[in-house]
N, C-alpha and C positions, 0 to 999 in steps of 0.2 A: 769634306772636312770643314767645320766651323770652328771657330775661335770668338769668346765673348772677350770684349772690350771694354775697358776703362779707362778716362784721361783723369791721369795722377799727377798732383804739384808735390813734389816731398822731397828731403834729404836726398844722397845716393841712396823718388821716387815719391772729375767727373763729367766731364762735358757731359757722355751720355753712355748709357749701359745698351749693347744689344748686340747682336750676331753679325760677323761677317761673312758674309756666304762669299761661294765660287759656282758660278752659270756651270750649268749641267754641262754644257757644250766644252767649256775649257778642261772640266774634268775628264770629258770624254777625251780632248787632244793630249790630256797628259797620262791617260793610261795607256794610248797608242803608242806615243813616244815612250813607253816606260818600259813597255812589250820588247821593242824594239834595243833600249838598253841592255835591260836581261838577257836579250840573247846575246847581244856579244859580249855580255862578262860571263857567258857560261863558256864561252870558244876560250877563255882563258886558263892557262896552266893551272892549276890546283884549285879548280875551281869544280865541282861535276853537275853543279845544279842551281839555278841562279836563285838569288835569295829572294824571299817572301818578305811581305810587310812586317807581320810577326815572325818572330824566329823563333827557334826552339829556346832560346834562352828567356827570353821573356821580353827580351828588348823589341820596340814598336817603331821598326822604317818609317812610319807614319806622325811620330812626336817629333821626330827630327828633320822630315819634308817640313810638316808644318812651320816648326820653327823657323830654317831655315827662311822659307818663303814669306812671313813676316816680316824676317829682318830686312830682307831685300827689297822691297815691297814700301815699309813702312819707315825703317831708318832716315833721321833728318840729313844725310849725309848717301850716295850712291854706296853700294854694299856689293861683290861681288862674291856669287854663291858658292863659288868654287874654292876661294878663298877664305870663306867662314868655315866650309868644312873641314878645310885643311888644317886651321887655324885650331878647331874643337879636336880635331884627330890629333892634331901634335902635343893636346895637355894631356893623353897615355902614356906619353913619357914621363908625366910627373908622377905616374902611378906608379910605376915601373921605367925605370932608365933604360934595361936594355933592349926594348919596344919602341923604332921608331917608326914613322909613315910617311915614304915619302913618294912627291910625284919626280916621275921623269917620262919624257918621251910617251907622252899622254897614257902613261902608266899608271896607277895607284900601289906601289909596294909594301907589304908590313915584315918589317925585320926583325928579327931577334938573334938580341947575339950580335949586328952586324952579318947574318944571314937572313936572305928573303926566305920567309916561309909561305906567302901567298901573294897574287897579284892581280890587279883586276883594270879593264877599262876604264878609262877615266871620263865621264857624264862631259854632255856639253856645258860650257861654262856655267849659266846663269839657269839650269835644268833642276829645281829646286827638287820635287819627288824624287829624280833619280840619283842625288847624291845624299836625299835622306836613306836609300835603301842602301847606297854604296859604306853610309857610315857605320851603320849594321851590321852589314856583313863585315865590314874591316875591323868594328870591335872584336866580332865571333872570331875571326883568324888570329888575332891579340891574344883572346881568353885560352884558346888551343897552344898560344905558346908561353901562357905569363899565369903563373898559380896568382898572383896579386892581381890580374884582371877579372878572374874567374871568382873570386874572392865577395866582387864588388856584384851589390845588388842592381837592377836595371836601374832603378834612380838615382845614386850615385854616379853610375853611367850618365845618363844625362845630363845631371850637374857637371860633372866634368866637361864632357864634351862642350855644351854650351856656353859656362864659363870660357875656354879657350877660344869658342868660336867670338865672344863677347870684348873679350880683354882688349884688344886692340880699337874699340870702337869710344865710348865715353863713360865716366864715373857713373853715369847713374842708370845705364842700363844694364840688366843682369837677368838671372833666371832663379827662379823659387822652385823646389820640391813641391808634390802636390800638399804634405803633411803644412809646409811655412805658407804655403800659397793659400790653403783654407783659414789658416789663424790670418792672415794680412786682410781677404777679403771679407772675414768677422769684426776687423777694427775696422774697414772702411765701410760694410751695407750692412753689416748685424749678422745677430745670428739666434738662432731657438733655445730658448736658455728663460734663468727664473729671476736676473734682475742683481746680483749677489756678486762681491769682492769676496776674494777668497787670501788667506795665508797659509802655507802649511811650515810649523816649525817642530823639529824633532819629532815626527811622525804625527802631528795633530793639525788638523783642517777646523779652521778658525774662521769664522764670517768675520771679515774686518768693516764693511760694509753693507747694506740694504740700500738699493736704487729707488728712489722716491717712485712712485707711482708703478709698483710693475709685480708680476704675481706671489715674489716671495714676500714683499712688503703686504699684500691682501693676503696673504696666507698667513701672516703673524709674525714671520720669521724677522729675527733683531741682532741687532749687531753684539760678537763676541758669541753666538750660538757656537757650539762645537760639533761639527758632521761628524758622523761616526759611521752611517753606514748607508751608500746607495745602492737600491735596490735589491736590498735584503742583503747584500756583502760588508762584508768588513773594508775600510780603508785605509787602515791601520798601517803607515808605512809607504804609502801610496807618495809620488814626487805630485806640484802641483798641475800639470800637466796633464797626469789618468786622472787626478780629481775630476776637473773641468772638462773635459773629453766624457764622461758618464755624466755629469750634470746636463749638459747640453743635448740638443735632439731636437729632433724635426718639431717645427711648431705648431699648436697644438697638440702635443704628445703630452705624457703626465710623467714627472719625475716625482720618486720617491725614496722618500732618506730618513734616516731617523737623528736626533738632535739632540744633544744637552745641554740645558741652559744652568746659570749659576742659581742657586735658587730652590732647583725643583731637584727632588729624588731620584725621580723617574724620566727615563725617555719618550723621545718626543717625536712619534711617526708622522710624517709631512707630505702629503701630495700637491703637488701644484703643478698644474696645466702649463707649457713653454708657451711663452710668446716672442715677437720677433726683438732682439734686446738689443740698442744699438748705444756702444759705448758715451757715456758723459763726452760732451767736449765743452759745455758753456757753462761756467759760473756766473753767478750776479750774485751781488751784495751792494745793499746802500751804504754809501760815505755821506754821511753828515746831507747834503744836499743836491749831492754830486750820484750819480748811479754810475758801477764802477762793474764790467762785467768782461773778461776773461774768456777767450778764444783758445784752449790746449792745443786742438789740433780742426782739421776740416771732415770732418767724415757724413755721412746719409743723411743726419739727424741735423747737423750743425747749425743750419741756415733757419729752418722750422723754431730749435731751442733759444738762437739767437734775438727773432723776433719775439717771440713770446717772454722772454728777459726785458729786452726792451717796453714792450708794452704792460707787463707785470710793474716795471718803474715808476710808469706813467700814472698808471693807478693809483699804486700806493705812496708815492711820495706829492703828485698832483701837483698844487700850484706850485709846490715849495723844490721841485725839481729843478735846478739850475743849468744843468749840463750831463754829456756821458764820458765816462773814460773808457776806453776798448783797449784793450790792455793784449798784445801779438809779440810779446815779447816770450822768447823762445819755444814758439809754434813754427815744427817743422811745417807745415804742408798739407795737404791730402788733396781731397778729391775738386778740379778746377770749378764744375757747377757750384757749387757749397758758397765757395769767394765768392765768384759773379753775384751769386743772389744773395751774402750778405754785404754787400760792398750796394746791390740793388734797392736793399733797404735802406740806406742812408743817401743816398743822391735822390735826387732832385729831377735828374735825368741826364745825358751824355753818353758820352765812351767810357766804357769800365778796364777793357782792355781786347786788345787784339794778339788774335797767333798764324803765325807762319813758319812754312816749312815746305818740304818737298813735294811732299805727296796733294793730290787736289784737296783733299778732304780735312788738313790741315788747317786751311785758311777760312777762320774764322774771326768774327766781330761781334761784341758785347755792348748791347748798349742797355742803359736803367730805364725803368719804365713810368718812372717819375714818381712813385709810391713813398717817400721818405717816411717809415714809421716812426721818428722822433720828431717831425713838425720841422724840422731845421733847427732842434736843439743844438748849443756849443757842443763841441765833439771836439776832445784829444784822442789821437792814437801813441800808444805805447810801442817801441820795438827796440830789436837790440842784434848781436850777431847770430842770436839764436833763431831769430825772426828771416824763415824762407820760404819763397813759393809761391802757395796761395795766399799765407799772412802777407807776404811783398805786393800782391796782386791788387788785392785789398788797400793796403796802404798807399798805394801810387795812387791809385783810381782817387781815394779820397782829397788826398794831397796836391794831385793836379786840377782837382775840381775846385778847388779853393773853398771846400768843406770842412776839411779839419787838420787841423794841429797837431804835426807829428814831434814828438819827443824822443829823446832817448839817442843812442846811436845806431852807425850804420849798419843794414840790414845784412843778411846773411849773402846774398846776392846770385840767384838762383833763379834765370829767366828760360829755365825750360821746361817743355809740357812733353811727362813719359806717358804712354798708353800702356794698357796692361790687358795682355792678350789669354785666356786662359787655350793650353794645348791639350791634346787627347787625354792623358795622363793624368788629368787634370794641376799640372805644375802652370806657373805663369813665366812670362817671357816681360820683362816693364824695357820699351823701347823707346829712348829720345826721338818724337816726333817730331814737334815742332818750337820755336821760340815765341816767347810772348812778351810784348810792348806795353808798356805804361800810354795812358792815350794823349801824350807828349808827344810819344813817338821811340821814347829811347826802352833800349830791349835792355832787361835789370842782373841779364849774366852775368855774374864778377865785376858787378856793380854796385846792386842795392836799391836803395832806398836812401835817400842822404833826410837826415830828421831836418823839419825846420829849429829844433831848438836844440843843440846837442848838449850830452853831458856824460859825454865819453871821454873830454882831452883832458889832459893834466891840469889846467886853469878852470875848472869846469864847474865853479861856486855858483849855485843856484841866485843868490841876489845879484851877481856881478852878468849873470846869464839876462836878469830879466833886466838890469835897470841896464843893460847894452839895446836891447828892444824897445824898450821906452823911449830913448835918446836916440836912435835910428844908427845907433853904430855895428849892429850887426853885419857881416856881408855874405848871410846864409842865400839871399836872395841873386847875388851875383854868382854866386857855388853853383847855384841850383841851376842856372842861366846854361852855365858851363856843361852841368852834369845834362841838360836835357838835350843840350844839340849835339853831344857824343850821341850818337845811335847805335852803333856800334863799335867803342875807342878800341885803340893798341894797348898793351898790357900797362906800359908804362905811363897813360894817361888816366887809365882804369886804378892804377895806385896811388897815383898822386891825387887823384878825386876823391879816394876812398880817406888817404891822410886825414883831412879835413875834418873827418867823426869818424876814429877808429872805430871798430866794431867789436861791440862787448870787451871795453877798455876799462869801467867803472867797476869797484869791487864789488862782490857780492852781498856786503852788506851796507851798501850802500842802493840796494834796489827801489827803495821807499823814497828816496828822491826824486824820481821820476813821476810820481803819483802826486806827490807835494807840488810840483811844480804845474805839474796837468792840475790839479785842485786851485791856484792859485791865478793860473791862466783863466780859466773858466769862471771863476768869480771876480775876475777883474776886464769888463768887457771892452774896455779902449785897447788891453792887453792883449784879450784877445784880437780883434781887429786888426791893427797893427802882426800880429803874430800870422794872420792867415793873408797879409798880404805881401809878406814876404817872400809865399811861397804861390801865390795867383799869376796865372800865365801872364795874362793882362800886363802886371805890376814888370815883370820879369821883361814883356816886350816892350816897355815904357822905357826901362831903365837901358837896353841893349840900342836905343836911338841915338 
């Protein structure tokens, strides 16, 4: 059995992509012991034949070992296998009420009615194969007595069970179908496709967009084309979902579709060869003498687009470039490598950030490699409550380096790293691994990122903000003091530090302030100065003597 791996910063979810194997040997000790369970849940009443990986229903003993043995394995917290299953068996009662499962007297019962219909041995506790095959079979005895279990497709099944096995552990780890599991791992590593936004309204598929550089753009195709028909079908009616599910396909493959533009008569047959399309995450645009460039999200591409923004700046705007604004204000997350190495491209060199957790392979350290592609340009960062994850990762890293200027309010607060396991079935499992530290030292769970200049509290007039910075009356640098030797605070320390710059307090149209003030920072260099040393270890261990 292998399981490919992802470490994910995100919402409720990169280090490195690749396979986790199991030694030939341990598999062999776990079919032995497996032999061994089957036989005595066949010695059980209403039992005549112990169950197979596969069962006749479709359901796979083998996506639910797997799982299982994940969570136990990889969970930042001890996990007890006996207890995840029981936990996934007991959300069959949300399917159906009068389906319960319980243990007694190392029993496994499934009732209906308040009558047992079947009962099986109960696996050694932490025996992860044998209670994925136990939860199999104790679905099949379920579907035998519940028209609503029978009903449900194996993947719902799973959903179900894993969710219940899940619920009791933390927000942000959960299980994906294979169908959600393919579209998530298309926003995070790409996918074989022609480059193209799609809308579909009252039955019509509308190109909203063409992605600069990628095959529907060399094939001609322009934005507001109308699809009408791929590969040789009609899609007249089609939701956007089958559209994009036919446009896509293995790379290198040819899609063909025919077009109507506004204009021409006639339709407009289009083949274009898939390449590997890996969603937008970076804008850049020049402000006046400032280069102003926009992080959505972290995904395969991010880090690659990022520098090349950067360095496109350099070029084009040359001596007259003054600073950059990196603007992470409501970017959930993605993938952790992406942060490290654009957070790599702006240091100098040091700790970008560290992660810990149970498992050995958790414990890891980031450090820059001293590459800064803006020269040591002024650098503000932008964030806000929307701002989590890997945008937080980023932001600590620059902030504690005493690189850049953060604005805005307090971050989303989100100091954990999920892995993303795909299982036989091809659904995924996102498992809180490990926690990760700002290289202060303080882990940013229900935390954040405290701005050095906020403009989230009710008094929050940008002149009154900066001429408080000017005259040294700020006391963001004693906040910060506070905030970094919490390592880990109690709730009620984590509140009352967060008061300080509520998080996304500032109306929504008031967003442009934030940009004004980074603008303004940036072309006033004693301002800046002063602003980056508010928030410099140094300054912060100066002042705590």
């Amino acid at each position: 059995m292998q399981s490919l791996k992802s470490d994910v910063l995100g919402f409720p979810a990169h280090w490195r992509v690749g396979l986790v194997p199991r030694s030939a040997g341990r598999i062999l000790m776990r079919v032995l012991a497996l032999a061994g369970f089957l036989a005595a849940m066949t010695a059980c009443a209403g039992l005549a034949e112990g169950p197979k990986f596969t069962t006749i229903r479709g359901l796979d003993g083998e996506v639910f070992s797997e799982g299982y043995s994940l969570i136990a394995e990889r969970y930042i917290e001890p996990v007890a296998v006996n207890q995840l299953a029981l936990d996934g068996l007991g959300a069959l009662n949300e399917v159906d009420s009068s389906i319960a499962v319980v243990a007694t007297g190392g029993k496994i019962a499934v009732n209906a009615n308040q009558h047992t219909v079947s009962e099986f041995v109960a696996p050694p506790r932490d025996d992860a194969e044998a209670w994925g095959v136990l939860t199999a079979a104790v679905v099949e005895a379920g579907q035998d007595a519940s028209p609503n279990l029978r009903a449900l497709r194996a993947e719902k099944i799973y959903e179900t069970v894993f969710e219940g096995a899940l619920a009791k552990l933390d927000r942000y780890s959960r299980y994906a179908g294979a169908e959600e599991a393919r579209n998530e791992r298309a926003d995070r590593e790409g996918f074989g496709g022609i480059g193209i936004h799609l809308s579909v309204n009252e039955g019509v598929t509308r190109i909203v967009a063409v992605m600069p550089g990628t095959p529907a753009e060399e094939a001609g195709v322009k934005d507001n084309d109308v699809i009408t028909r791929v590969e040789g079908e009609p899609i007249a009616g089609l939701d956007l979902r089958d559209v994009v599910k036919r446009l896509r396909g293995a790379v290198g493959s040819i899609a063909r579709f025919t077009l109507m533009r506004h204009g021409l008569a006639e339709a407009l047959d289009v083949e274009v060869r898939r390449r590997l399309i890996i969603p937008t995450s970076v804008i850049y645009r020049p402000e006046g003498d400032i280069a102003y460039i926009r992080i959505t999200r972290f995904n395969q591409g991010t880090a690659n687009s990022f520098r090349r923004a950067a360095i496109r700046a350099k070029r084009e705007m040359g001596s007259n470039l003054r600073g950059m604004v990196l603007d992470l204000r409501d970017n959930p997350g993605g993938l952790l490598d992406q942060a490290v190495a654009v957070a790599d491209s702006l240091l100098g060199g040091g700790r970008i950030v560290s992660t810990r957790g149970r498992h050995r392979g958790s414990f890891q350290q980031y450090d820059a490699t001293g590459h800064d592609v803006t020269e040591g340009l002024p650098l503000v960062v932008l964030v806000n409550g929307g701002s989590a994850s890997a945008s937080e990762i980023v932001a600590a890293a620059l902030q504690d380096d005493g690189r850049a200027v953060i604005v805005g309010s307090n971050s989303y607060g989100k100091g954990l790293v999920q892995s993303v396991y795909r299982l036989p079935n091809d659904g995924e499992l996102t498992l809180t691994w490990s926690r990760f530290h700002a290289p202060s030292g303080y882990n940013l769970q229900d935390l954040g990122v405290l701005p050095t200049i906020c403009t989230s509290t009710p008094k929050a007039d940008p002149k009154l903000l900066l001429q408080a910075l000017r005259e040294g009356h700020s006391d963001t640098a004693m906040t910060l003091a506070t905030w970094r030797r919490a390592a880990r605070p109690e709730e009620e320390v984590r509140k009352a530090l967060r008061e300080a710059c509520p998080a996304g307090a500032h109306p929504d149209d008031d967003l442009d302030r934030d940009l004004n003030i980074a603008r303004t920072v940036i072309e006033d260099q004693a301002l800046y100065a002063l602003a980056l040393k508010q928030s410099s270890i140094p300054e912060l261990a100066r002042r705590q003597q």
